[in-house]
Each structure stands twice: as C-alpha cells, then as structure tokens.
N, CA, C and O atoms as a GROMACS GRO file, in nm:
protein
  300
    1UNK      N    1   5.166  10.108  13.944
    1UNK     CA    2   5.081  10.215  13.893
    1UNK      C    3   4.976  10.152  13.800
    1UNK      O    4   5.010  10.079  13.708
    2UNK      N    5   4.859  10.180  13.824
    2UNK     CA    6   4.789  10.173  13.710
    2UNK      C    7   4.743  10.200  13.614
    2UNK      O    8   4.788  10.308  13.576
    3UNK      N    9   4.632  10.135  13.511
    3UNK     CA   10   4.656  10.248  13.362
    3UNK      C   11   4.635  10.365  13.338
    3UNK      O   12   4.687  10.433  13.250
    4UNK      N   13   4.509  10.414  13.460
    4UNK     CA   14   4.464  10.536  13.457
    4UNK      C   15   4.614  10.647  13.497
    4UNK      O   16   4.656  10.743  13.433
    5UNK      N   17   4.649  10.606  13.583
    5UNK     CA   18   4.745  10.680  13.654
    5UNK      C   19   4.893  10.708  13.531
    5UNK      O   20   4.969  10.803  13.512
    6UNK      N   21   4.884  10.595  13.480
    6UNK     CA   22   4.981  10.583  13.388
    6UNK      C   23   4.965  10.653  13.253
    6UNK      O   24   5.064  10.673  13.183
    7UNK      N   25   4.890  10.676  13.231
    7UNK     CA   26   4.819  10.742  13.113
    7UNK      C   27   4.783  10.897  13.150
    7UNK      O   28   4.775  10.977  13.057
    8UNK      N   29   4.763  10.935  13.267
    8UNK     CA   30   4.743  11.076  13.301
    8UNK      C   31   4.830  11.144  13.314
    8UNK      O   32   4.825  11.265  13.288
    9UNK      N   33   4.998  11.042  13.384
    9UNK     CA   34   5.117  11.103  13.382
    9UNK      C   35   5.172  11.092  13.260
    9UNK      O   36   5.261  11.170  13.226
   10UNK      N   37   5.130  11.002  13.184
   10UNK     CA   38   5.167  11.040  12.976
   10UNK      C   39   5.145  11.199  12.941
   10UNK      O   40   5.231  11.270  12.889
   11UNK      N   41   5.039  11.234  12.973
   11UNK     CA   42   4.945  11.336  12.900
   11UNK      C   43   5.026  11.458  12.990
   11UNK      O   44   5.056  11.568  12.944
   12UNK      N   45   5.052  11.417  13.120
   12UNK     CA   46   5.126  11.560  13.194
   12UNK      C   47   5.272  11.545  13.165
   12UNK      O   48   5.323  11.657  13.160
   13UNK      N   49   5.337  11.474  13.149
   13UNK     CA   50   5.475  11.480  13.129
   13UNK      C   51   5.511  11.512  13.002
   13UNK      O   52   5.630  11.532  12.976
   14UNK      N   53   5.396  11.525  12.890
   14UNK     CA   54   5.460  11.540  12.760
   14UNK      C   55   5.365  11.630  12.735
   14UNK      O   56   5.354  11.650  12.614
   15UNK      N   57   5.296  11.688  12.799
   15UNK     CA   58   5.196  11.784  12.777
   15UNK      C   59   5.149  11.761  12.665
   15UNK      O   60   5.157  11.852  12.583
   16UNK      N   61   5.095  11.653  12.633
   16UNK     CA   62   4.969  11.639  12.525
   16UNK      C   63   4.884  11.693  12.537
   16UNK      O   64   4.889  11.757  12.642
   17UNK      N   65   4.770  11.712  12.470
   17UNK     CA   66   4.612  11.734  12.489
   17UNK      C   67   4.526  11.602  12.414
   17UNK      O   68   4.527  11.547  12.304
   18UNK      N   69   4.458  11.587  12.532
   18UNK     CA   70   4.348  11.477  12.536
   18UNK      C   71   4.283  11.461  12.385
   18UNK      O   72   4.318  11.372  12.308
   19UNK      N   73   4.197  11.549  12.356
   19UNK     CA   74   4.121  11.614  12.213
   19UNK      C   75   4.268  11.537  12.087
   19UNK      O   76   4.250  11.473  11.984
   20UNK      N   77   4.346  11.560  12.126
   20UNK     CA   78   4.457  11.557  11.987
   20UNK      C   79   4.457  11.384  12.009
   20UNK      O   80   4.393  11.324  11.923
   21UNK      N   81   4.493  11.337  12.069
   21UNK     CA   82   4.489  11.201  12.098
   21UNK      C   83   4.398  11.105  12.076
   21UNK      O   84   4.406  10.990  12.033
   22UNK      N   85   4.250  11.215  12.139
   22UNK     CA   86   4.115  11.114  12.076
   22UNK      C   87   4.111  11.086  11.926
   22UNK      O   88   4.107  10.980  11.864
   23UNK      N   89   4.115  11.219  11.884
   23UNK     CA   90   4.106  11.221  11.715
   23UNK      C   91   4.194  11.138  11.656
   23UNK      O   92   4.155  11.058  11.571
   24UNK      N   93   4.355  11.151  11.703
   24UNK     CA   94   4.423  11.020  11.586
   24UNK      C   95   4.390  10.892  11.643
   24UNK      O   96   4.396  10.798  11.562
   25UNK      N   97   4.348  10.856  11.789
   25UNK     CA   98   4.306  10.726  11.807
   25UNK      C   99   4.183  10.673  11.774
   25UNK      O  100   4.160  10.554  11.792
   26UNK      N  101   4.077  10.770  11.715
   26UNK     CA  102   3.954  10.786  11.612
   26UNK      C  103   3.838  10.755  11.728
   26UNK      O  104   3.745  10.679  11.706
   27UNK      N  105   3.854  10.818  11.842
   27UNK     CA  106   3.735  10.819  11.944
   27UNK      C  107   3.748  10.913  11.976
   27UNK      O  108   3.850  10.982  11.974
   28UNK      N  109   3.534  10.960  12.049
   28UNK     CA  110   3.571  11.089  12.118
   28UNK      C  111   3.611  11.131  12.199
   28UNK      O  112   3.581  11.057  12.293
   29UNK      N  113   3.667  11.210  12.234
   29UNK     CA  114   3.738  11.299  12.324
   29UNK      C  115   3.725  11.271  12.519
   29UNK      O  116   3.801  11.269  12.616
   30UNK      N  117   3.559  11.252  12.486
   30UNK     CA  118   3.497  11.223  12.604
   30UNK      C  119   3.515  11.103  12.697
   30UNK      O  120   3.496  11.087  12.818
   31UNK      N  121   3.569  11.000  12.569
   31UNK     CA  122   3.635  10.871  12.668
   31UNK      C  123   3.734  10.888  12.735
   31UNK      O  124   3.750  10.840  12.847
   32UNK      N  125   3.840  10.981  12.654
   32UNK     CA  126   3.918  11.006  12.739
   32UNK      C  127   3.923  11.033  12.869
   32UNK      O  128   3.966  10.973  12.967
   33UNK      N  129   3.839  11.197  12.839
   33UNK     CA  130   3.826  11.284  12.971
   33UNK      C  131   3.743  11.178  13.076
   33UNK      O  132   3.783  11.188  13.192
   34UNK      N  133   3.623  11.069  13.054
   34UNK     CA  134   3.564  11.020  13.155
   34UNK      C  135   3.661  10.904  13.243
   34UNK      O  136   3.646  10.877  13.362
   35UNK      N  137   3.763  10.846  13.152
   35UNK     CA  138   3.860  10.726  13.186
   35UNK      C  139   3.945  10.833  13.286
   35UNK      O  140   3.968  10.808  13.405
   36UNK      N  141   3.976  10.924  13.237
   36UNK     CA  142   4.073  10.989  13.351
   36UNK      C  143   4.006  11.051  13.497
   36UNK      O  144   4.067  11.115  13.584
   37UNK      N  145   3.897  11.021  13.497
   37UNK     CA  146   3.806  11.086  13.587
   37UNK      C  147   3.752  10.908  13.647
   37UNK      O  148   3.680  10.918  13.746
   38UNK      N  149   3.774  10.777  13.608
   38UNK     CA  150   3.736  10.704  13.715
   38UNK      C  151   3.650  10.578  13.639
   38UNK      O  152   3.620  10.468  13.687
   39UNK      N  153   3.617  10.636  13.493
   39UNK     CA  154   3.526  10.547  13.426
   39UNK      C  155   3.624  10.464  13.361
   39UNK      O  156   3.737  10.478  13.314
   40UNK      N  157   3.514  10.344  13.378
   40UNK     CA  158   3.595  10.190  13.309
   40UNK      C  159   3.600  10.231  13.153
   40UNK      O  160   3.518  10.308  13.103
   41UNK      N  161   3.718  10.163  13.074
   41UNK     CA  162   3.701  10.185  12.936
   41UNK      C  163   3.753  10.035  12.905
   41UNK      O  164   3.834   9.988  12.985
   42UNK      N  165   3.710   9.954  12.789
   42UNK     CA  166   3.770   9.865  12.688
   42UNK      C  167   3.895   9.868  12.654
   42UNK      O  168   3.956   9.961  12.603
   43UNK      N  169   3.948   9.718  12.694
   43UNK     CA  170   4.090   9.726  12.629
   43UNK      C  171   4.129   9.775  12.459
   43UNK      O  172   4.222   9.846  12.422
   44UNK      N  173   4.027   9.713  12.379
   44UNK     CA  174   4.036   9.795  12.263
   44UNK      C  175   4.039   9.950  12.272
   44UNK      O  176   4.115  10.019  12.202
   45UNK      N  177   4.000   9.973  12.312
   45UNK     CA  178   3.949  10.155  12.316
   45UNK      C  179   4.137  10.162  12.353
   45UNK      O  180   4.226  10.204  12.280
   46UNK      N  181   4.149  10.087  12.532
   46UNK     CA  182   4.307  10.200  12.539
   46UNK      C  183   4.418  10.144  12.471
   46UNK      O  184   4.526  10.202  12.468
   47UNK      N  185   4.395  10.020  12.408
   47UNK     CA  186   4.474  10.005  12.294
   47UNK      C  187   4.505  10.161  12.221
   47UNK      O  188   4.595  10.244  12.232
   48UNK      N  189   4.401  10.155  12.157
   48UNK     CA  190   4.357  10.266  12.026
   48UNK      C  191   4.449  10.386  12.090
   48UNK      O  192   4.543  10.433  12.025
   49UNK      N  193   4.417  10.434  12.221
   49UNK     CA  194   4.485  10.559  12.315
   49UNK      C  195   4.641  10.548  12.293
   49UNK      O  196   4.715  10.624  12.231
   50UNK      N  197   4.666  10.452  12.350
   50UNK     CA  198   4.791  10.414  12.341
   50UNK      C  199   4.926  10.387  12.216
   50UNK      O  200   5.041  10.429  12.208
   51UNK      N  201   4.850  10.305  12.139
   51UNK     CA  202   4.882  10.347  12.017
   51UNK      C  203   4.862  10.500  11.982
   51UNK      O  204   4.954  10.542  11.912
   52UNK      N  205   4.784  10.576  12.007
   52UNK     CA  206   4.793  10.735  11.968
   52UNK      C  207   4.889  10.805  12.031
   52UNK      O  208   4.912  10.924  12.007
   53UNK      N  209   4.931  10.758  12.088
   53UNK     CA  210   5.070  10.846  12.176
   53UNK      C  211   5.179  10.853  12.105
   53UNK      O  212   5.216  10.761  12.033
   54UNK      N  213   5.265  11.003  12.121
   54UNK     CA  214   5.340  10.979  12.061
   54UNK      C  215   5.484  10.905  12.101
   54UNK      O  216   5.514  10.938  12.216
   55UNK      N  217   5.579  10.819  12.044
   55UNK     CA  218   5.661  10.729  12.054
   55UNK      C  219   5.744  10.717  12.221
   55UNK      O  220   5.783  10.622  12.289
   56UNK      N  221   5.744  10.872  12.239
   56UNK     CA  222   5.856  10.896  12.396
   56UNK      C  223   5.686  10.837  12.490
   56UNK      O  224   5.668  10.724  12.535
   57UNK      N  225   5.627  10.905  12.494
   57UNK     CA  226   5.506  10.920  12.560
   57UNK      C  227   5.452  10.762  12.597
   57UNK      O  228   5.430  10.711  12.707
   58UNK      N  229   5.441  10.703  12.458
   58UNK     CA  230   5.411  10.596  12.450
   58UNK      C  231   5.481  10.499  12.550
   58UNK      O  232   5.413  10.432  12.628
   59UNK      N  233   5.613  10.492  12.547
   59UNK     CA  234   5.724  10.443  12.608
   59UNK      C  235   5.710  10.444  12.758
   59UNK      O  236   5.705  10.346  12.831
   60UNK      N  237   5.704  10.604  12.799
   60UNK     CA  238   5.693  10.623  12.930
   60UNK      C  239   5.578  10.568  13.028
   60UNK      O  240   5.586  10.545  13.149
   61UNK      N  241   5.462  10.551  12.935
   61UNK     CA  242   5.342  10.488  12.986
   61UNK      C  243   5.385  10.333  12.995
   61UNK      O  244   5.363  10.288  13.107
   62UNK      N  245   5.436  10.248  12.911
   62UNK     CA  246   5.456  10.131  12.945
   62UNK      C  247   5.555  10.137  13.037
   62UNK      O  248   5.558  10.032  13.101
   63UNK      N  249   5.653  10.232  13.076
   63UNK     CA  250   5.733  10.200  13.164
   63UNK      C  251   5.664  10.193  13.305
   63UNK      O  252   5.678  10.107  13.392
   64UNK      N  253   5.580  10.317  13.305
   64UNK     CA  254   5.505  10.357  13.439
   64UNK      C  255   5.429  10.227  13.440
   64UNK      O  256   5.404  10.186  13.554
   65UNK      N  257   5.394  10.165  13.356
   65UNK     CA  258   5.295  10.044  13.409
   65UNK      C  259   5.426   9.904  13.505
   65UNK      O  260   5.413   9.817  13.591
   66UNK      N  261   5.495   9.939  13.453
   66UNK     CA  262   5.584   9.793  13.515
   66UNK      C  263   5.694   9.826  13.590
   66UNK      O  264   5.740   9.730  13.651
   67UNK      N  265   5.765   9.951  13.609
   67UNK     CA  266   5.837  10.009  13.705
   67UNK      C  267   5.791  10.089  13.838
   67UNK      O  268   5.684  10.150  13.834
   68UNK      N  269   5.859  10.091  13.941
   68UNK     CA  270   5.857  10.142  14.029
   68UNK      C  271   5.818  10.360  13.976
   68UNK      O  272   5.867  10.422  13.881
   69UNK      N  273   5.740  10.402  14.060
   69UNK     CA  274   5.765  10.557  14.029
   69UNK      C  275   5.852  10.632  14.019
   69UNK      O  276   5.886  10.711  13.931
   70UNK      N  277   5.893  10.601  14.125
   70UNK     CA  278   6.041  10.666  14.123
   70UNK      C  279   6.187  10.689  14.016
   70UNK      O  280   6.261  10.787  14.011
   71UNK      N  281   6.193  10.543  13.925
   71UNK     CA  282   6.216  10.530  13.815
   71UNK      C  283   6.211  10.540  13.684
   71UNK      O  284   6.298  10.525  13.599
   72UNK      N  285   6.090  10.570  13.678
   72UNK     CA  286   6.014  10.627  13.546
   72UNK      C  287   6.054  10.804  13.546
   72UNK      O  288   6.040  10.895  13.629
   73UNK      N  289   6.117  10.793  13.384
   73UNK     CA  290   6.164  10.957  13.344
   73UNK      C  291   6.132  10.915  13.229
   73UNK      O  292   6.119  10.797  13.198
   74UNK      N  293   6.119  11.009  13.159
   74UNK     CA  294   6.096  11.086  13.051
   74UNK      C  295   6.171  11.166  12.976
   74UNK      O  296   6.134  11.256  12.901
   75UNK      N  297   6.313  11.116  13.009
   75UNK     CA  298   6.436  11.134  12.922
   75UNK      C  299   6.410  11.009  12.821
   75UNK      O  300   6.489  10.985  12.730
   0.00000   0.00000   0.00000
C-alpha cells in the first residue's frame, strides 16, 4: 500500500477530519485534501501529518505501509 492509500484509510477507519489534522500538524488543510486527491507532497509536510495522528491511527498507517491489507485492523 502506499502513503496516499495509507493515510486515507487512517482518516476512514478512525474517522478523523482532514481540517483537525492540518491544524495540529500546522498546515493548511488544502495539502491534505490535494495529497489525497493525487498531488505530490514533501516528506517533511507528511512527516508533520503523521505525527498529527492520533496514536491508534498513527499506528495503523505504519502498519498499512508494511503489511499485507488484509492484515491491517484497527483493533
């Protein structure tokens, strides 16, 4: 999976909102919404994202990056 993919199933599995995430990761909103739609972003920037997640969320995204799909929960 990749980061985009991995990061979109963060935001749906824990039902975040994008907006709440930009703000504590101190960017606007709009990087978000354009990265999830296809646009390249800076590893700093999804640092910053990532670190804004909260701890389960956070978790599940690194899992989705290095596990199979099928495996990745959110317990």
């Amino acid at each position: 999976m990749n980061t985009r993919e991995a990061l979109e199933q963060s935001i749906q599995v824990f039902d975040l909102k994008a907006s709440e995430i930009a703000e504590k990761a101190g960017i606007q909103p709009e990087i978000i919404s354009r990265f999830r739609h296809g646009k390249g972003i800076n590893v700093d920037t999804l640092d910053k994202i990532v670190q804004a997640l909260p701890p389960k969320a956070k978790a599940y995204f690194c899992s989705a990056l290095i596990l199979p799909n099928e495996t990745v929960s959110a317990a």
